[in-house]
MOPAC internal coordinates of N, CA, C and O (Angstrom, degrees):
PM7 1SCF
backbone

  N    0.0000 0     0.00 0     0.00 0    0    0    0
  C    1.4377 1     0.00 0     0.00 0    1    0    0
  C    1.5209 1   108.60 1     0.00 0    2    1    0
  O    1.2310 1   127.13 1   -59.34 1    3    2    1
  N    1.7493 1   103.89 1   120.66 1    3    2    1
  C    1.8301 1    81.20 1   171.26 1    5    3    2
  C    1.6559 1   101.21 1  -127.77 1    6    5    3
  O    1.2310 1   130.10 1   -40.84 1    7    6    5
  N    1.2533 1    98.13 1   139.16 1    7    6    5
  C    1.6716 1   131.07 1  -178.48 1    9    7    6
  C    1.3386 1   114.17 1   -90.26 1   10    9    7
  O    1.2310 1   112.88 1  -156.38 1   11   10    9
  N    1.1862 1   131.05 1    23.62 1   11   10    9
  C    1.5066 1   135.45 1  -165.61 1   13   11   10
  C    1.5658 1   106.73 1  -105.87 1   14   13   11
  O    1.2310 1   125.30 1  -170.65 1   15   14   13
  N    1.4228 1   107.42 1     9.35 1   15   14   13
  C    1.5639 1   100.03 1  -179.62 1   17   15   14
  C    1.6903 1    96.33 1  -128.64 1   18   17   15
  O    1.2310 1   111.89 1   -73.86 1   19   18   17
  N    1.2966 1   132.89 1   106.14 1   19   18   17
  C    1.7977 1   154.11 1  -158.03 1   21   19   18
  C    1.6043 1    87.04 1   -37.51 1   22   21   19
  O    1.2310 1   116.65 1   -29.08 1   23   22   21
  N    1.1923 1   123.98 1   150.92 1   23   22   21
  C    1.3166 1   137.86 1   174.28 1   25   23   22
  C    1.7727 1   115.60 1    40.94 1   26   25   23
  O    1.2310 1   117.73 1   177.97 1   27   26   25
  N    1.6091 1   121.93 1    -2.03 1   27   26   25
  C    1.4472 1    95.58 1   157.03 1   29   27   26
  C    1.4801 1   124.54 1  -135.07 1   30   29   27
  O    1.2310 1   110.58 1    28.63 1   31   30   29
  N    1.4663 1   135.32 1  -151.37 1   31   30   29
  C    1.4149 1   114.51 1   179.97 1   33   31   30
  C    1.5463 1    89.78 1  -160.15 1   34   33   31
  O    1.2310 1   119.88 1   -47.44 1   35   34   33
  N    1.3680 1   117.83 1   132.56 1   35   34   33
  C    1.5034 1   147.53 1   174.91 1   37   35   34
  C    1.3721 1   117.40 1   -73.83 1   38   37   35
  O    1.2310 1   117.28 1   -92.68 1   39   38   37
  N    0.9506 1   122.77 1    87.32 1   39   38   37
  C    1.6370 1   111.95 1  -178.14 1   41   39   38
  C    1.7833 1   101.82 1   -90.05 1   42   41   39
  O    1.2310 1   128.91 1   -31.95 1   43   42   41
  N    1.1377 1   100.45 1   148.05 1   43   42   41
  C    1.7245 1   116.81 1   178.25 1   45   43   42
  C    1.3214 1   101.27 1  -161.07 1   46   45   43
  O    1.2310 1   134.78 1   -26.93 1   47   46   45
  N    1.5201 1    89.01 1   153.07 1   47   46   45
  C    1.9088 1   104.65 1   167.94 1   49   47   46
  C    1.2860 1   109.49 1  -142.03 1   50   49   47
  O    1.2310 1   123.30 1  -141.93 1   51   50   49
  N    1.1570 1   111.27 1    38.07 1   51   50   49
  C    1.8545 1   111.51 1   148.87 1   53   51   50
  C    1.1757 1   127.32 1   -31.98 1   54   53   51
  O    1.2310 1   124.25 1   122.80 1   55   54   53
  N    1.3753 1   109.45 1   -57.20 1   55   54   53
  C    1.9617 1   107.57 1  -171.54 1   57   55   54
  C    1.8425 1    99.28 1   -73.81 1   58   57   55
  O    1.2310 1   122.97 1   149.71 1   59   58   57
  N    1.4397 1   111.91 1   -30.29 1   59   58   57
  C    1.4891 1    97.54 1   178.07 1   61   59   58
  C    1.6772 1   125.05 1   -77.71 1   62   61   59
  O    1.2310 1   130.99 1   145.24 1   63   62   61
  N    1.0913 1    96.40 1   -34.76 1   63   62   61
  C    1.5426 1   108.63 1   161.63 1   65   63   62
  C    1.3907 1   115.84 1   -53.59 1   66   65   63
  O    1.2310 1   124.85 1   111.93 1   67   66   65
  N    1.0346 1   108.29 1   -68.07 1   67   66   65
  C    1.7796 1   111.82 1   168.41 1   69   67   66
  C    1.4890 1   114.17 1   -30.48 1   70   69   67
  O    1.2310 1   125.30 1   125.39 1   71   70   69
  N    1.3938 1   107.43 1   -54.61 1   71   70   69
  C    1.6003 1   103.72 1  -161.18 1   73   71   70
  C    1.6798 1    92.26 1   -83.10 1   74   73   71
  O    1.2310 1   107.62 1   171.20 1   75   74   73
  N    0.8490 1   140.70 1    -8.80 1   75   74   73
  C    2.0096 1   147.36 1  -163.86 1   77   75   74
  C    1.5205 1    68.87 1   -78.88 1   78   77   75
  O    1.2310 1   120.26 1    81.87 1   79   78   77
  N    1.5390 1   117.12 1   -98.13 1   79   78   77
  C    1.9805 1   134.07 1  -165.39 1   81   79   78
  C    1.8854 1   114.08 1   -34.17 1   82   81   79
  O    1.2310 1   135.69 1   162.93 1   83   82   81
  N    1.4681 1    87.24 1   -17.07 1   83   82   81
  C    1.8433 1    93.54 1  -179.24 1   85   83   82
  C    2.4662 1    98.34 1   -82.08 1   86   85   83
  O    1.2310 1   127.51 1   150.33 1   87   86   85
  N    1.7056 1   103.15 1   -29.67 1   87   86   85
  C    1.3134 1   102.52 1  -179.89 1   89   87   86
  C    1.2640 1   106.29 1   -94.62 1   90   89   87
  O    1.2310 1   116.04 1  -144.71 1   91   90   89
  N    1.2289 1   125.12 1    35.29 1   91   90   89
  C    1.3436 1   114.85 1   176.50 1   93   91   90
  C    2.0521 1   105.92 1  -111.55 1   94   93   91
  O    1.2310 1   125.57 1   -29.60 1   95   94   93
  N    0.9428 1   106.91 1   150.40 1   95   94   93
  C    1.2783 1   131.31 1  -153.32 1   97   95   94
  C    1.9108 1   102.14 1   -76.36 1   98   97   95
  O    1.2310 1   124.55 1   -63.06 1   99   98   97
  N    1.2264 1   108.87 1   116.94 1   99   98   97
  C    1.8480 1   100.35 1  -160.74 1  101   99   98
  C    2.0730 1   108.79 1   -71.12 1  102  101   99
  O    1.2310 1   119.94 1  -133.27 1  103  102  101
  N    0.8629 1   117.72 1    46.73 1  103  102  101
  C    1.5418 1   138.27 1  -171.17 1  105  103  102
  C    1.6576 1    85.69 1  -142.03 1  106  105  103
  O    1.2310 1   116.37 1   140.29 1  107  106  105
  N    1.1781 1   124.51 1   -39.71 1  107  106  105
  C    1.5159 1   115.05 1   175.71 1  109  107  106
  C    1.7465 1   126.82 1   -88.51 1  110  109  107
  O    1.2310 1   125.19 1   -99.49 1  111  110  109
  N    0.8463 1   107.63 1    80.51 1  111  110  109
  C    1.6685 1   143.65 1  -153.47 1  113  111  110
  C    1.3739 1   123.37 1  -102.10 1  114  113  111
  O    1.2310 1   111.82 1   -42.88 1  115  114  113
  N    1.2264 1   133.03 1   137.12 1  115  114  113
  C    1.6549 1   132.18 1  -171.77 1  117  115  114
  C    1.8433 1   122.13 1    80.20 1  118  117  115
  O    1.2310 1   140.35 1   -32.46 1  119  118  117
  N    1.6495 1    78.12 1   147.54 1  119  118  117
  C    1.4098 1    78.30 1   160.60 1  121  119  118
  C    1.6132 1   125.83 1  -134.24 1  122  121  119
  O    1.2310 1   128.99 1    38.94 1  123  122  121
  N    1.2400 1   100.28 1  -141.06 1  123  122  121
  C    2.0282 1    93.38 1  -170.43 1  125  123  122
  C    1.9431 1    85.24 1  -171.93 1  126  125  123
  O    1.2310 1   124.51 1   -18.88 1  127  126  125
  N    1.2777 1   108.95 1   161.12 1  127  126  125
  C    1.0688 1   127.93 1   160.31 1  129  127  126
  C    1.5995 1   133.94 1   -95.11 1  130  129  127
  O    1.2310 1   132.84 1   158.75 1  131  130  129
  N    1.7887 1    92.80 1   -21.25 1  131  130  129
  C    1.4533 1   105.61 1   175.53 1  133  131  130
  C    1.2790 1    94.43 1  -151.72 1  134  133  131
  O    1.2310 1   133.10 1   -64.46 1  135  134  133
  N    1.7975 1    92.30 1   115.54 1  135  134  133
  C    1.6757 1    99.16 1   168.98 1  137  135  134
  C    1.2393 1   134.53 1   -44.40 1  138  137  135
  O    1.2310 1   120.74 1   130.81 1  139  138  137
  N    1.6692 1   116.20 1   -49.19 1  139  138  137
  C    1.0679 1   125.86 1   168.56 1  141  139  138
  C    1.1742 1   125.65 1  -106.57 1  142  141  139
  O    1.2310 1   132.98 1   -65.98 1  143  142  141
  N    1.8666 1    92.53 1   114.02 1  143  142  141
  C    1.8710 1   130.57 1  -154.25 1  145  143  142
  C    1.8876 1    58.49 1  -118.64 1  146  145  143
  O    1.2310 1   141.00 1   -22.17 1  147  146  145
  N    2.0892 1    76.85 1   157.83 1  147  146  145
  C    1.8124 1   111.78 1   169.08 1  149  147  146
  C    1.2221 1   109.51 1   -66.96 1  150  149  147
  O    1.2310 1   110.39 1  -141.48 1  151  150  149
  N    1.5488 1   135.66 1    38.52 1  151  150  149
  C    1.1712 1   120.59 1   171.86 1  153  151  150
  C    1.8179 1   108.93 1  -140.62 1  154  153  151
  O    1.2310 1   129.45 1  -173.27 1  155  154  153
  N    1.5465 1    99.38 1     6.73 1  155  154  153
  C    1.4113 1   110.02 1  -145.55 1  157  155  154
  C    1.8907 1   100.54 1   -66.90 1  158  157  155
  O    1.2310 1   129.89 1   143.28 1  159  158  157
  N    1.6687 1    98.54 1   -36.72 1  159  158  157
  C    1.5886 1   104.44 1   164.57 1  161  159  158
  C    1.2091 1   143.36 1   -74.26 1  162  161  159
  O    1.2310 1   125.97 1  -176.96 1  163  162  161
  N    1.8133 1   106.13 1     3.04 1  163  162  161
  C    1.7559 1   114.31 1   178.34 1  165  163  162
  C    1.6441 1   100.46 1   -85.35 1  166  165  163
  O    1.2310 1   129.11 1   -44.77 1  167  166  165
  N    1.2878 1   100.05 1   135.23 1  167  166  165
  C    1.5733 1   135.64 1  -166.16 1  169  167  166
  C    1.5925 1    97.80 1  -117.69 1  170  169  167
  O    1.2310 1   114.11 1   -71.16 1  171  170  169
  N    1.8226 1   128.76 1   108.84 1  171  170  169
  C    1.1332 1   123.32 1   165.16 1  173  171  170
  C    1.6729 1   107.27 1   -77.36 1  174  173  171
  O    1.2310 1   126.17 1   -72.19 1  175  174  173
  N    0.8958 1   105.74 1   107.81 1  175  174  173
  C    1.9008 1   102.53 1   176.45 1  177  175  174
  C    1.6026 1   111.80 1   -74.46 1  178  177  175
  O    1.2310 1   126.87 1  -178.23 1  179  178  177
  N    1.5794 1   104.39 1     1.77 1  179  178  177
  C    1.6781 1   100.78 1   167.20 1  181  179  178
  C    1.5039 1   123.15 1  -115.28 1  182  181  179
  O    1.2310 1   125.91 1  -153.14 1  183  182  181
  N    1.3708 1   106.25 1    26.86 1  183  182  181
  C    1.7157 1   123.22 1  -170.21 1  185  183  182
  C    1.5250 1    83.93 1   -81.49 1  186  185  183
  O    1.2310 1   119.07 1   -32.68 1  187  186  185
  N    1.2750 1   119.39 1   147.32 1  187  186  185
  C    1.5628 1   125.42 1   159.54 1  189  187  186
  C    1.4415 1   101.14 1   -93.60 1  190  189  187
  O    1.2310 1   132.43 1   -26.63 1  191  190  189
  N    1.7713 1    93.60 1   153.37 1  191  190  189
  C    1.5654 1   105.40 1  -165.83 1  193  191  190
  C    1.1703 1   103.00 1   -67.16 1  194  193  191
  O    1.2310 1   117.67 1   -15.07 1  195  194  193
  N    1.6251 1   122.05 1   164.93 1  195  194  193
  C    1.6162 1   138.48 1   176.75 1  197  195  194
  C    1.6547 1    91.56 1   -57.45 1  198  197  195
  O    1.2310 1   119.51 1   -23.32 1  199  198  197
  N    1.0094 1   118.53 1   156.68 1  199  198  197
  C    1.4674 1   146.95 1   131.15 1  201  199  198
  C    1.5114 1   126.51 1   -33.49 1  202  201  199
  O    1.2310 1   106.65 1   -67.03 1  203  202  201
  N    1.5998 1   142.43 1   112.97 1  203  202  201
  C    1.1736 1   123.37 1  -157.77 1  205  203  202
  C    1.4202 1   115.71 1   -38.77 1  206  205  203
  O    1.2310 1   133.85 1   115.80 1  207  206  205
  N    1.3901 1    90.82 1   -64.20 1  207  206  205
  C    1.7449 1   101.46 1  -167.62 1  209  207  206
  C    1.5103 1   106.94 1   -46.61 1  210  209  207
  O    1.2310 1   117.91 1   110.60 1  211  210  209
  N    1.4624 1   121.59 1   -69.40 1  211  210  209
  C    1.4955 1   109.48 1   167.02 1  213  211  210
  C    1.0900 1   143.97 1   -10.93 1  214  213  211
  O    1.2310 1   132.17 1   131.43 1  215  214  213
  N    1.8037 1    94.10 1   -48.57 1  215  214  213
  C    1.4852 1   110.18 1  -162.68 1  217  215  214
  C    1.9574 1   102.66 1   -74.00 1  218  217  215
  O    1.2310 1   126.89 1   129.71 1  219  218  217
  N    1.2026 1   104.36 1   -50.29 1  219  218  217
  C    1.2645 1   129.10 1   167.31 1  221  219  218
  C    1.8999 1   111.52 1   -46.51 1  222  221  219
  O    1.2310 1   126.30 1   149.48 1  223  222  221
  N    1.0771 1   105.50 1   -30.52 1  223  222  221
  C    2.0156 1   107.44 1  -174.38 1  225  223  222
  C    1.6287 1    86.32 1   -91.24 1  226  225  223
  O    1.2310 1   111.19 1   148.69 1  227  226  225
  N    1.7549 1   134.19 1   -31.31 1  227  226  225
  C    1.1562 1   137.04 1  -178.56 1  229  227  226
  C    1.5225 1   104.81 1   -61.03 1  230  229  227
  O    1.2310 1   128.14 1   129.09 1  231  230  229
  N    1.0833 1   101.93 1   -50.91 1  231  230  229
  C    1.6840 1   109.96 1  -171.39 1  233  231  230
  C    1.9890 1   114.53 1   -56.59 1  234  233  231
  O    1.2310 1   141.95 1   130.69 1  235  234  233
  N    1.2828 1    74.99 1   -49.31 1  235  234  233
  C    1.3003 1    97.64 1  -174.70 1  237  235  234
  C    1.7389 1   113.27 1   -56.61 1  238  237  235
  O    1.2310 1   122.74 1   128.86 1  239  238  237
  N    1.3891 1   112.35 1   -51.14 1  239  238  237
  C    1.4024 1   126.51 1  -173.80 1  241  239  238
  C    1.8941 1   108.79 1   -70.12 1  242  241  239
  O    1.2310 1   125.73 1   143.70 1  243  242  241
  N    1.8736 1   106.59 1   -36.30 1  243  242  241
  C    1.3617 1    84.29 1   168.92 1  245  243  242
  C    1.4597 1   135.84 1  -103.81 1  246  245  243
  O    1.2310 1   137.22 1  -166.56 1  247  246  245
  N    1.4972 1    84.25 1    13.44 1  247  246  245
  C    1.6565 1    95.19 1   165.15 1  249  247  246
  C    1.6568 1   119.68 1   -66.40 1  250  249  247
  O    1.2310 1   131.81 1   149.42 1  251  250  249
  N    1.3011 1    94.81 1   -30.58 1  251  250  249
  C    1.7004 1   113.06 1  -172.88 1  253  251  250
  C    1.7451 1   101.51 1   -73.32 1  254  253  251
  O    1.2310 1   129.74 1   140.78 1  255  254  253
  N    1.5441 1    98.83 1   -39.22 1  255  254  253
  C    1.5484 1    97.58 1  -178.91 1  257  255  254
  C    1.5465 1   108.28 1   -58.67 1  258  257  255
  O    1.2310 1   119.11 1   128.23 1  259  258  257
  N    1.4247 1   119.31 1   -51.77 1  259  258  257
  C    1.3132 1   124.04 1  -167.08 1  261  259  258
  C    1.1253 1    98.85 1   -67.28 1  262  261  259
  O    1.2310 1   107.99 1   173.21 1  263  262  261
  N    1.2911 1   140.04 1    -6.79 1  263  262  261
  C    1.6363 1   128.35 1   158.47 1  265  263  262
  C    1.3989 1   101.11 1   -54.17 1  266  265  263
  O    1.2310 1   124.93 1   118.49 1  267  266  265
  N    1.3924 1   108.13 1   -61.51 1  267  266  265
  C    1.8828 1   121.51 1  -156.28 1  269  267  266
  C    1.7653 1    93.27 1   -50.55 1  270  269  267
  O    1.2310 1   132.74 1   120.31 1  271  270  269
  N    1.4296 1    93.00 1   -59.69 1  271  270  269
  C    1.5216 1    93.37 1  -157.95 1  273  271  270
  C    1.6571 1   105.10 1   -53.48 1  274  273  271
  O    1.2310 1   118.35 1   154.73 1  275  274  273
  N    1.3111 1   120.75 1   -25.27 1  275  274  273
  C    1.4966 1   118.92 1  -164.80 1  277  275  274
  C    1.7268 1   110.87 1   -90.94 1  278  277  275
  O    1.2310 1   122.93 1   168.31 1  279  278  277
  N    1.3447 1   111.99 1   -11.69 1  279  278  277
  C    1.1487 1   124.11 1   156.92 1  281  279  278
  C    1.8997 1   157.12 1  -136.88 1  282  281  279
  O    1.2310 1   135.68 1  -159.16 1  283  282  281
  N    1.1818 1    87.26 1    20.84 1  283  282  281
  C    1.5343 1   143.27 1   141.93 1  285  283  282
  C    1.1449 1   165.40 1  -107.07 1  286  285  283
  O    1.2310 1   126.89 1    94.60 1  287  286  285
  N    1.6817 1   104.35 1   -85.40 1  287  286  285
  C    1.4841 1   129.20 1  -175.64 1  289  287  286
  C    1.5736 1   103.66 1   -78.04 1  290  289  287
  O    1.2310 1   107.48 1  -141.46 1  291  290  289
  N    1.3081 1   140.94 1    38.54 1  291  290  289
  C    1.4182 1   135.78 1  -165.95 1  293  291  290
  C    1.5699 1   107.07 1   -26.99 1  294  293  291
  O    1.2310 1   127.06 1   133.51 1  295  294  293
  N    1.6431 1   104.02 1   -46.49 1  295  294  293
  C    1.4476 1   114.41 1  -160.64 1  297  295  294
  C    1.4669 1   109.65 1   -72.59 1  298  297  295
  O    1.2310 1   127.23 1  -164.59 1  299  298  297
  N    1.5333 1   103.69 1    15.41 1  299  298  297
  C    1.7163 1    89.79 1   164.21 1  301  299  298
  C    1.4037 1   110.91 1  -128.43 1  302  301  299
  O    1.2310 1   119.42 1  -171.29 1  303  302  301
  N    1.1574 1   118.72 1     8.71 1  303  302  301
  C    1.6721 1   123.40 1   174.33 1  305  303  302
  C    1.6384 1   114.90 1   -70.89 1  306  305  303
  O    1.2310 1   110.26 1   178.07 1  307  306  305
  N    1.3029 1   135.90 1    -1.93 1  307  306  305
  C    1.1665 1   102.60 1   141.39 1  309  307  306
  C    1.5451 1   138.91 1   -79.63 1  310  309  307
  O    1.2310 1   127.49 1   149.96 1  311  310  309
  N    1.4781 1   103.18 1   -30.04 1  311  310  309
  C    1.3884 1   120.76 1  -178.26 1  313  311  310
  C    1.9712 1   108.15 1   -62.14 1  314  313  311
  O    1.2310 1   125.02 1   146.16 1  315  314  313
  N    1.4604 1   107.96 1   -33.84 1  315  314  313
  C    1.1827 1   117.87 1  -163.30 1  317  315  314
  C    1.6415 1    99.26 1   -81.11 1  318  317  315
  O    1.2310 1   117.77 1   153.36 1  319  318  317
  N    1.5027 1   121.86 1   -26.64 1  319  318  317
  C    1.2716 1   115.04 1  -144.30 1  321  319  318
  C    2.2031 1    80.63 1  -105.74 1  322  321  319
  O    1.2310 1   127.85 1   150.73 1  323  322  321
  N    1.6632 1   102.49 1   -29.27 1  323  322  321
  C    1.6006 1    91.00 1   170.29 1  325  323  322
  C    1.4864 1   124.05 1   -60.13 1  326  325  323
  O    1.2310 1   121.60 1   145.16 1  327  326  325
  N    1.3245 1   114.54 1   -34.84 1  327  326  325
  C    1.4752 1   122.35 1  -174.75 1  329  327  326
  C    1.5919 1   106.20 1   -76.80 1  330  329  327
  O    1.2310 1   120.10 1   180.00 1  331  330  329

């Protein structure tokens, strides 16, 4: 939070965001400007499931997102809350 401007306060999460994209897995790659692209709801029903541990660093990473999105990034809480 920065308070350095008289009567208001800046919230950001850069350094947490940063360090979230620093635990992400280097096979997990790219970006986008808008999460939700026309494809954001196709579901392969023949993908084999993650790997525990994966599945578990998955869990983990969009839990962190649904922080961002819930106190920031609004514009990614649908994409965040489908995955």
């Amino acid at each position: 939070m920065d308070y350095s401007t008289n009567g208001k306060v800046k919230i950001s999460m850069y350094k947490y965001i940063e360090k979230l994209t620093s635990e992400l897995p280097s096979d997990m790659n790219g970006s986008t400007k808008n999460p939700g692209t026309e494809h954001l709801f196709n579901v392969n029903l023949e993908a084999k499931k993650l790997p525990k541990a994966t599945a578990q660093l998955f869990h983990h990473l969009v839990t962190k997102l649904l922080h961002v999105s819930r106190c920031t990034r609004q514009d990614i809480k649908t994409a965040v809350a489908f995955l």
